[in-house]
C-alpha positions as CSV (number, residue, x, y, z in Angstrom):
1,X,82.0,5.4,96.0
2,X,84.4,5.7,99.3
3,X,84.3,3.1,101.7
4,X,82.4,4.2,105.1
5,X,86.3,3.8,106.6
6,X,87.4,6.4,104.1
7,X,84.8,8.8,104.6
8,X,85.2,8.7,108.1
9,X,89.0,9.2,108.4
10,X,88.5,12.1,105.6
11,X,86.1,13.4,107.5
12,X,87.6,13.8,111.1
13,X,90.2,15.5,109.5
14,X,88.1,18.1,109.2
15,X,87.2,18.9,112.6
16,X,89.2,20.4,114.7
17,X,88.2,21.3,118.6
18,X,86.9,24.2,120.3
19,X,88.6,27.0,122.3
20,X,87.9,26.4,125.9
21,X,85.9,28.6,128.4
22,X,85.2,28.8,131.7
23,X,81.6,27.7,132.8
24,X,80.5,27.7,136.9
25,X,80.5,24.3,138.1
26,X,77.0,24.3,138.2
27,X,76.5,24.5,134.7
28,X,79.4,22.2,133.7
29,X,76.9,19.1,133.1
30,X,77.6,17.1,129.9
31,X,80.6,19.9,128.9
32,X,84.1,18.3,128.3
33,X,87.3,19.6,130.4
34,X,89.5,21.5,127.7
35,X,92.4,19.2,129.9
36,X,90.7,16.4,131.1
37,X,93.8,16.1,133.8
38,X,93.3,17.3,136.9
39,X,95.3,18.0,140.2
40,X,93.4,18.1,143.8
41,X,94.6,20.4,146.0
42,X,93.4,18.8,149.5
43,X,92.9,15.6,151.0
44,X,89.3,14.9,150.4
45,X,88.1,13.8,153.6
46,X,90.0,16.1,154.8
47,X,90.0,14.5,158.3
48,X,89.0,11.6,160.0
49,X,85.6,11.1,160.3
50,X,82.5,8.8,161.5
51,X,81.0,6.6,159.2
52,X,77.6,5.9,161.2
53,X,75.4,7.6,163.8
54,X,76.9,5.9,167.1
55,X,79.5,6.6,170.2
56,X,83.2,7.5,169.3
57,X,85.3,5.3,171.8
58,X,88.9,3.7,172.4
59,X,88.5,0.2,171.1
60,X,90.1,-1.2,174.3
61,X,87.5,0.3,176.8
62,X,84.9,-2.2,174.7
63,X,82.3,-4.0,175.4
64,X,81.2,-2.4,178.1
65,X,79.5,0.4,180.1
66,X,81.1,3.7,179.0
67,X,80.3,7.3,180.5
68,X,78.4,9.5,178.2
69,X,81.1,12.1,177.7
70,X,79.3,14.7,175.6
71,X,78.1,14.8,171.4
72,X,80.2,15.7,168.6
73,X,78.2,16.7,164.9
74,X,79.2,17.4,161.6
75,X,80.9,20.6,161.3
76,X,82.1,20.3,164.6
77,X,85.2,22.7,165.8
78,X,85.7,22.0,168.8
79,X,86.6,18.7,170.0
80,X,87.3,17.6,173.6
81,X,89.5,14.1,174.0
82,X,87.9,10.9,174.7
83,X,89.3,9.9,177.9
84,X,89.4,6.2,179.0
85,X,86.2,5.0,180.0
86,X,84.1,7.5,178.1
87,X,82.3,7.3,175.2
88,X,81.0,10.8,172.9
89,X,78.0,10.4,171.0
90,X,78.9,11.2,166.8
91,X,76.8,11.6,163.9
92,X,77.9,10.2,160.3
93,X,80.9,12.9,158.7
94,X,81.7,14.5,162.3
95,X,85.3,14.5,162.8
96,X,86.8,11.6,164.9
97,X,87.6,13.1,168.6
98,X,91.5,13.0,169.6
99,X,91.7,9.6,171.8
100,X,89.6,7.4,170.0
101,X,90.1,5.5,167.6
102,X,86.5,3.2,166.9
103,X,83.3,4.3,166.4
104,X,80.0,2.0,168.1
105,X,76.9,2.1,165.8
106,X,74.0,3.2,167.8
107,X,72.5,-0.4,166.5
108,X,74.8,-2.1,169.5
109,X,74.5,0.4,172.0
110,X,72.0,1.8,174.8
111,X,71.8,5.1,176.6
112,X,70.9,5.6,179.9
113,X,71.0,8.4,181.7
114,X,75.2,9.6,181.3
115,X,76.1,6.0,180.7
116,X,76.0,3.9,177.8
117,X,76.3,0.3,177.1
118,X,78.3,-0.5,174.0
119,X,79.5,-3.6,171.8
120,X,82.8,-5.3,171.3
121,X,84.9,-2.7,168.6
122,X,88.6,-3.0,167.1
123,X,90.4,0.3,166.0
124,X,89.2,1.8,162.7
125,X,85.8,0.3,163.4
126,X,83.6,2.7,161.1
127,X,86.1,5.2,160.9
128,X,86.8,7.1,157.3
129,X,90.2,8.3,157.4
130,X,91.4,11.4,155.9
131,X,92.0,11.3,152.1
132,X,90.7,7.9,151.8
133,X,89.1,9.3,148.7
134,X,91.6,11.9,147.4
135,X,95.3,12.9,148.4
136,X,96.5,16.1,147.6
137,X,98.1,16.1,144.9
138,X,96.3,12.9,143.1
139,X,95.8,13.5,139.3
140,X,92.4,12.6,138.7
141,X,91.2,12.3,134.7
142,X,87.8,13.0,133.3
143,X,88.4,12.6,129.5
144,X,84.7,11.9,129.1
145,X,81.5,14.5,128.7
146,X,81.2,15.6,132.7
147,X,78.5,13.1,134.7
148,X,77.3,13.8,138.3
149,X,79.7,11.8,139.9
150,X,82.3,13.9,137.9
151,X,81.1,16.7,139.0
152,X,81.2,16.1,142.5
153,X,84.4,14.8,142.5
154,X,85.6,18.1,141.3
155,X,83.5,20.0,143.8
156,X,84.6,17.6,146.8
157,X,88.2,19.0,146.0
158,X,87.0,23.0,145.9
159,X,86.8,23.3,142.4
160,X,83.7,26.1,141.8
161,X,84.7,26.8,138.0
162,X,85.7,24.5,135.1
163,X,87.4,25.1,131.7
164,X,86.1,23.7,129.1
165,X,85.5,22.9,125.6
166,X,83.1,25.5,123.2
167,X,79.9,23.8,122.6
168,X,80.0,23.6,118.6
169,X,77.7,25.6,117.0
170,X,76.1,23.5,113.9
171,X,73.7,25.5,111.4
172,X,70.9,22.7,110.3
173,X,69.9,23.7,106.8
174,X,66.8,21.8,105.4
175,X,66.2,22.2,101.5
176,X,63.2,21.3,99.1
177,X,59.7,22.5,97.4
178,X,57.8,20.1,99.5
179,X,58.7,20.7,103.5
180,X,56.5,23.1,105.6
181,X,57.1,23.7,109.7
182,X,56.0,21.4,111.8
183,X,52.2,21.5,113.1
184,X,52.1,24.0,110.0
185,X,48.5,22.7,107.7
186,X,49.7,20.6,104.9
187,X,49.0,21.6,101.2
188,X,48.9,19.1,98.7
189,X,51.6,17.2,98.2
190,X,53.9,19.0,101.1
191,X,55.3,16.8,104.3
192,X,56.6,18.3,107.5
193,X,60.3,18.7,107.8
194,X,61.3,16.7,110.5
195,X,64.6,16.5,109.5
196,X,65.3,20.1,111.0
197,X,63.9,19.2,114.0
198,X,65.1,15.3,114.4
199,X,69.0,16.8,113.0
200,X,68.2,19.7,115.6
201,X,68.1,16.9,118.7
202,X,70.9,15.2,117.3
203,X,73.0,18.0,117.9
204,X,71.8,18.8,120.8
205,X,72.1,14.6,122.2
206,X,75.9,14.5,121.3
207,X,76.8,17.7,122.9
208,X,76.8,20.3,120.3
209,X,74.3,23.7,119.9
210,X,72.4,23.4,116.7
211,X,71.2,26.4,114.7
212,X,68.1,26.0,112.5
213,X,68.8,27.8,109.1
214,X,65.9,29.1,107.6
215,X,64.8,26.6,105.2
216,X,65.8,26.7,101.3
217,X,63.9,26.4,98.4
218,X,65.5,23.5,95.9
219,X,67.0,26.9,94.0
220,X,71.1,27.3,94.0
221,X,71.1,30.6,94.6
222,X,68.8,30.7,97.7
223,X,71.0,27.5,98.5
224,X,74.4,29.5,98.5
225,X,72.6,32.3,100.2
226,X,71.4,30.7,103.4
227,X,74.9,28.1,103.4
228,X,76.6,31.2,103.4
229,X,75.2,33.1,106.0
230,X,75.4,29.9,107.9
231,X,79.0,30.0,107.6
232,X,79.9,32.7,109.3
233,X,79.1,31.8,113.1
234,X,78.9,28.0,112.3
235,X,82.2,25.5,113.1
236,X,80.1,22.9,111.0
237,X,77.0,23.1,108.5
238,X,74.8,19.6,108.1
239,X,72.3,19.8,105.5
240,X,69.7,17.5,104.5
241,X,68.4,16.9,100.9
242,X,69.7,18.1,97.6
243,X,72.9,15.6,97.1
244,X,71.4,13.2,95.1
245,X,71.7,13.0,91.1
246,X,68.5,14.6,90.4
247,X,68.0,18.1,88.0
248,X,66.9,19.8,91.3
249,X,69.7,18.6,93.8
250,X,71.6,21.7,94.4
251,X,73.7,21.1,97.4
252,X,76.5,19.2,95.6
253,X,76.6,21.7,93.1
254,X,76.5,24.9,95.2
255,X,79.8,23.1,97.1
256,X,81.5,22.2,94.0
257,X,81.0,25.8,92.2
258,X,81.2,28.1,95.3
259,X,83.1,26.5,97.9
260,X,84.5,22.9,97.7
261,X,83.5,19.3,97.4
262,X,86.1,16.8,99.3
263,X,84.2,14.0,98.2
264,X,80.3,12.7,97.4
265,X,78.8,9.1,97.7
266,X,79.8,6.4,100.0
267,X,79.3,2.5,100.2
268,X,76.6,2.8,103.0
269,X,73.0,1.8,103.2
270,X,71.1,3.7,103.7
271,X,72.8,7.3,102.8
272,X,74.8,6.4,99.6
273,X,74.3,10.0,98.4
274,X,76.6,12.1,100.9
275,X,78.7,15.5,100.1
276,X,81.4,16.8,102.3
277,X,83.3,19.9,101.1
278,X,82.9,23.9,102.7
279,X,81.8,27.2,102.3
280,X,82.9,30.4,103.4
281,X,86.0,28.1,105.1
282,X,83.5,26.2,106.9
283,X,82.7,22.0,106.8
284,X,79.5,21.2,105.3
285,X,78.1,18.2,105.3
286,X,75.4,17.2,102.8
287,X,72.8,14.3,103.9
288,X,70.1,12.2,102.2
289,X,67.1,14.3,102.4
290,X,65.3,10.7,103.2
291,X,64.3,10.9,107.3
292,X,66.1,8.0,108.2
293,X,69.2,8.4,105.7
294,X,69.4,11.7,107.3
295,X,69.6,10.2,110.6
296,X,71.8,7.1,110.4
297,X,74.5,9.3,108.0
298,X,74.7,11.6,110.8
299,X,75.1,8.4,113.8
300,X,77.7,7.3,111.6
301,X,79.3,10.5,110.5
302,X,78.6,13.7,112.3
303,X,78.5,12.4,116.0
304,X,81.8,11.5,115.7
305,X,82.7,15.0,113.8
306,X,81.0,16.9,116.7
307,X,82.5,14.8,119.5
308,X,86.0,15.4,118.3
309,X,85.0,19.1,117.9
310,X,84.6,18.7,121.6
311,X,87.7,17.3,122.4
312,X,86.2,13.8,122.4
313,X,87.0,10.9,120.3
314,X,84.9,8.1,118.3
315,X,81.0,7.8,118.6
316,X,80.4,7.2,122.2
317,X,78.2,5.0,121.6
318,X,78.0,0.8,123.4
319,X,79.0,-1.4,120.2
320,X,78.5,-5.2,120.7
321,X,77.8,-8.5,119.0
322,X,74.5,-9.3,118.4
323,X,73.0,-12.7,116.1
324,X,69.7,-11.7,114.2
325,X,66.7,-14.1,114.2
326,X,65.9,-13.9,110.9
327,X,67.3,-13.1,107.3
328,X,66.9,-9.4,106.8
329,X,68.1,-8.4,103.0
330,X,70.5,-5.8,101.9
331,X,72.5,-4.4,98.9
332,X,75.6,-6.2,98.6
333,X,77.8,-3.4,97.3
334,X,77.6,-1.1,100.5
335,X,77.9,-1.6,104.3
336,X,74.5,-1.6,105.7
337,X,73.4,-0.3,109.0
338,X,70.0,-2.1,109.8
339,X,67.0,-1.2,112.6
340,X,67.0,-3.4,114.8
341,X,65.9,-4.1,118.4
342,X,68.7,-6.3,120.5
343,X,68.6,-7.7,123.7
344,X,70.3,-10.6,125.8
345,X,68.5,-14.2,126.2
346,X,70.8,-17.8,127.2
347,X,73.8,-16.2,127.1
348,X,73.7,-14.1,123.8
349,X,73.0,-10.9,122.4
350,X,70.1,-11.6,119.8
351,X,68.5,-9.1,117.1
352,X,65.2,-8.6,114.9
353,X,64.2,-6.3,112.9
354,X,62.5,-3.2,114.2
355,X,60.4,-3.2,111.2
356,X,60.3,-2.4,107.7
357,X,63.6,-1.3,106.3
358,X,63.2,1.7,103.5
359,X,64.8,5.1,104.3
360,X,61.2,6.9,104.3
361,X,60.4,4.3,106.9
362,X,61.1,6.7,110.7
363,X,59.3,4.5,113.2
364,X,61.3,1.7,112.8
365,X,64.4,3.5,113.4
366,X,62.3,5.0,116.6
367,X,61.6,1.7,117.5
368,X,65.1,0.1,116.9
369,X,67.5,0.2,119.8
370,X,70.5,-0.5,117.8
371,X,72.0,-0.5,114.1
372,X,73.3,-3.5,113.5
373,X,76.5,-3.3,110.7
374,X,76.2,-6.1,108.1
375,X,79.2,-5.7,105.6
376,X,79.9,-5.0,102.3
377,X,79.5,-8.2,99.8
378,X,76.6,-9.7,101.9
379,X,73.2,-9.5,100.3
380,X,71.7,-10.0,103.8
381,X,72.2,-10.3,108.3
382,X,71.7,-14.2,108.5
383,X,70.8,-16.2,111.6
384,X,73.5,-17.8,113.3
385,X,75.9,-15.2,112.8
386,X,77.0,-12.5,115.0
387,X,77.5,-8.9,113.6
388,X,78.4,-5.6,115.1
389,X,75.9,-3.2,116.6
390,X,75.9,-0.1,117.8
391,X,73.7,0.5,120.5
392,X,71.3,3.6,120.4
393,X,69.1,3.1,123.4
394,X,67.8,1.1,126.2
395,X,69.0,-3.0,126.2
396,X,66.2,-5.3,127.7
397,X,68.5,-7.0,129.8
398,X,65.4,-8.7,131.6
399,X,66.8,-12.4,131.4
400,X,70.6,-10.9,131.9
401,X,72.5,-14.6,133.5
């Protein structure tokens, strides 16, 4: 069996990232910049400008009574000078009148009539100066998958239109006898096949576009068939089921006979059984058909294959240390990824488990926040002792000190 470090460096040698396009603004949440390096091309404020509703003055005419020399708002062209003595009424982002060189918040002021009385200001008082924010010229980097504030960091300096990276297309191919569609009646003996779907959302979390296959029989030829025509608009093909030892597993042997197998079977729990090789020229790779060997492979393995697809690198996921509370068992030949639920309490980051940990068992793993890493040649997570985790949602951070 490979190590899980192996298989992982063996793996990402495989993926290679997508051509750019160009994608409106707009559209551009989540996406990654094929050049995550860019250049503004104007100061962003572009000009000085008020930082609060309030009376644009020269700081040496204060405190005082000041006439009421007119009213400047945003968008503004125009602008008369404040002459000594005077005061102009501004609203917050209207450009700083030539002369002054304060603004008064209306807070300490009052208006009467054409004069107003206003409080004690120094220069700069609540004024934003041009290209506080942004110099033309600044090289701003987004290496990560674009947020809000990204984007509006590249709108503040006029861009409308990004390039960026492909979404990869991954074909989700589910295989055995015994799975029907989801909400479809069950038959005896069948189960729903929420690997398709749950794989499906994967894909679709960590930035990629998944296309569901149509599902295969456990027969090698219908195997080959769908893999196949899977491969020929896919940059990556995850399956689930048919790579373990049994007489009806046909996903190992359809790789090894009509495409390649890099490598089978790796030193994790759960998910010992998986196959990477290609088809057709394109990376496949083989999970557990078990729900939650399906889904902890694929945190461990294809999120990081699909991020670097995307230009991105490791899992992007929040690893920490966490202690567990209790002694939770494991196979001491392989590197086990346990469901658990961690959060912070006197100081520490503490774990238990989400529940019971088989790989048929999917609402623990829905109820776990993290996986936490216990390694090879322990036979179980003891209390007392801090492993890694990798965080998969929400922390309670309710007694955070």
């Amino acid at each position: 069996m490979l190590t899980l470090d192996a298989a992982y460096r063996r793996l990402l040698a495989r993926a290679h990232p997508t051509e750019p396009e160009s994608v409106p603004l707009a559209e551009a949440l989540g996406r990654v910049l094929a050049d995550p390096k860019v250049t503004a091309a104007i100061d962003v404020p572009g000009f000085d400008n008020s930082a609060m509703d309030g009376y644009a003055v020269r700081a040496a005419d204060t405190p005082g009574g000041l006439k009421l020399a007119g009213e400047i708002t945003a968008g503004a062209s125009a602008l008369r000078p404040v002459e000594p003595g005077t005061a102009v009424r501004i609203m917050t982002g209207a450009p700083i009148p030539p002369g002054a060189d304060a603004v008064v918040p209306v807070e300490i002021a009052t208006e009467a009539d054409t004069v107003v009385e206003v409080g004690a200001a120094v220069p700069g008082d609540h004024v934003r100066l041009a290209a506080h924010d942004t110099r033309a010229g600044d090289e701003i980097c987004l290496p990560e998958a674009l947020t809000p504030p990204m984007i509006a960091v590249l709108a503040s300096i006029g861009i409308g239109e990004v390039r960026v990276r492909r979404r990869p297309r991954v074909a989700i191919l589910s295989t055995g006898d015994e799975l029907v569609d989801v909400g479809q009646a069950l038959a005896s003996f069948q189960i729903h096949d929420a690997n398709g779907v749950a794989l499906a959302a994967a894909v679709r979390e960590v930035g990629g576009e998944p296309v569901l296959l149509p599902r295969a029989r456990d027969d090698a030829s219908e195997i080959e068939r769908v893999l196949t025509r899977g491969a020929r608009d896919a940059d990556l093909i995850v399956t689930s089921g048919g790579v373990s030892v049994g007489r009806h597993d046909h996903v190992r042997s359809v790789l090894e006979t009509r495409g390649s197998l890099d490598f089978w079977r790796i030193a994790v729990q759960p998910g010992k059984p998986l196959a990477v090789g290609a088809i057709g020229g394109t990376t496949v790779i083989g999970l557990p058909g078990n729900p939650v060997s399906a889904l902890v492979v694929f945190e461990l393995f294809v999120r990081p294959v699909v991020r670097a697809m995307s230009g991105l690198t490791g899992d992007g996921r929040l690893h920490l240390r966490a202690t567990p509370t209790t002694r939770i068992a494991k196979d001491p030949q392989r590197r086990a990824f346990l469901r658990v639920t961690v959060w912070h309490e006197d100081g520490q980051m503490h774990a238990r488990p989400a529940g019971g940990q088989a790989s048929s068992q999917l609402r623990p793993l829905a109820e776990a926040n993290a996986l936490l890493a216990v390694p090879e040649g322990a036979d179980a997570a003891e209390p007392g002792r801090s492993y890694e985790a990798i965080v998969l949602g929400p922390l309670d951070l309710a007694h955070w000190r």
